[in-house]
C-alpha positions in Angstrom: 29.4 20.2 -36.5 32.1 19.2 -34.0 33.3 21.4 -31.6 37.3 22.0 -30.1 38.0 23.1 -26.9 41.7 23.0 -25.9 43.2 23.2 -22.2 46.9 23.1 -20.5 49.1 25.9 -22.1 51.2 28.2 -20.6 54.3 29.2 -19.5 57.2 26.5 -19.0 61.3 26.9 -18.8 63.1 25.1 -21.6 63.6 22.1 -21.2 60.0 21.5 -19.6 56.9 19.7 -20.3 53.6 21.0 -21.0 50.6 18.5 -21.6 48.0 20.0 -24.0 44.2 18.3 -24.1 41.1 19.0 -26.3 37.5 17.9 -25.9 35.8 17.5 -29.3 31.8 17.8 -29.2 29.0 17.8 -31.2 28.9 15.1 -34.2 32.4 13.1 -32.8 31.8 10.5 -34.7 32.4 12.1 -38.1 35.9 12.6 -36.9 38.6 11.1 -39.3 41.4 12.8 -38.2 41.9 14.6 -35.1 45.7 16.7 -33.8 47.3 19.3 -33.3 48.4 22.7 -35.6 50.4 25.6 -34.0 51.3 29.4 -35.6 53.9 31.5 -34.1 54.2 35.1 -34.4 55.1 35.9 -38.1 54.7 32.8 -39.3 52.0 30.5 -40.9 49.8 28.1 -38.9 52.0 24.6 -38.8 51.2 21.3 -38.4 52.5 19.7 -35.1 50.9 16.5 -34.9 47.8 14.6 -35.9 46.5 11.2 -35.7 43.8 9.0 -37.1 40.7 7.0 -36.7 42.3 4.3 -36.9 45.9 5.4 -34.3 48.1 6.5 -37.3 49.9 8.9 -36.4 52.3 11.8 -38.1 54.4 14.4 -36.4 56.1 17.6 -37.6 59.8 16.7 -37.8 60.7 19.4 -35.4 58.7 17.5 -32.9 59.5 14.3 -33.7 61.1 12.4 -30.4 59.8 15.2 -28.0 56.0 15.1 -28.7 54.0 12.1 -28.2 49.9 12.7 -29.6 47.2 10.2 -28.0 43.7 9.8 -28.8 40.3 8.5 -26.8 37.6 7.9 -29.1 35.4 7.4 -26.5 36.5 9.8 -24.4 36.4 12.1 -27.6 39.7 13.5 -26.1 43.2 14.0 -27.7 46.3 14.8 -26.0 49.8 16.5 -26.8 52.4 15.8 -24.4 55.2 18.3 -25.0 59.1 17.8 -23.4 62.4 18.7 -23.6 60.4 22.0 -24.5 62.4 24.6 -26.4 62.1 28.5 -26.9 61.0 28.1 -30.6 58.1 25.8 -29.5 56.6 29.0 -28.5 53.1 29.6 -30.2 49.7 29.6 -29.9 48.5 25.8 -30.5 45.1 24.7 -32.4 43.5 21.5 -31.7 42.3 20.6 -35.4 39.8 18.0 -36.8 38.8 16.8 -40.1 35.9 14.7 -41.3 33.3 13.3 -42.3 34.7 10.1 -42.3 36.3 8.5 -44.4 37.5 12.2 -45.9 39.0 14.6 -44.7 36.8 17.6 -46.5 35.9 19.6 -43.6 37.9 21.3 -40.8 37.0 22.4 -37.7 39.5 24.8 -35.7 39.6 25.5 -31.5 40.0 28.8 -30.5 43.6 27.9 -29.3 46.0 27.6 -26.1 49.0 30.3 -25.6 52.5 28.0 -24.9 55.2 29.9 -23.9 58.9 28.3 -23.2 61.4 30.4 -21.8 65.1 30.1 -22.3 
């Protein structure tokens, strides 16, 4: 089983940055892909930005010039860094991974990091 711990949300103006982490545990090198999900009030759980094994990566369009995702696989570490933040950025936000590689059959969630952008 792998394990998710996220770190780094909070509250930020618009306009600011936030930098999201998550440490990934247990049986890390069954990861195949490995990002981030967010759900705001009301809505359905959303995928941000993920990227893979191999350093492909695939971003909400939303996001797209804004949010930059970076992996460590030895580390077992993945990063969001989030600017030019903006009011509906504001959710709870998942660290996500799928595996065993070379699927992606099995998720494993974090319990999730409050961000909160002000306007």
């Amino acid at each position: 089983q792998v394990q998710l711990v996220e770190s780094g949300g909070g509250l930020v103006q618009a306009g600011g940055s936030l930098r999201l982490s998550c440490a990934a545990s247990g049986t890390t090198y069954s990861i195949n892909i490995i990002g981030w999900y967010r759900q705001a009030p009301g809505k359905q759980r959303e995928l941000v930005a993920v990227v893979s094994r191999a350093g492909t990566t695939s971003y909400a369009d939303s996001v797209k010039g804004r949010f930059t995702i970076s992996r460590d696989n030895a580390k077992n570490t993945v990063d969001l860094q989030m600017n030019s933040l903006k009011p509906e950025d504001t959710a709870v936000y998942y660290c996500n991974s799928k595996g065993p590689y070379p699927s992606s059959a099995i998720n494993y969630w974090g319990r999730g990091t409050q961000v909160t952008v002000s306007s």
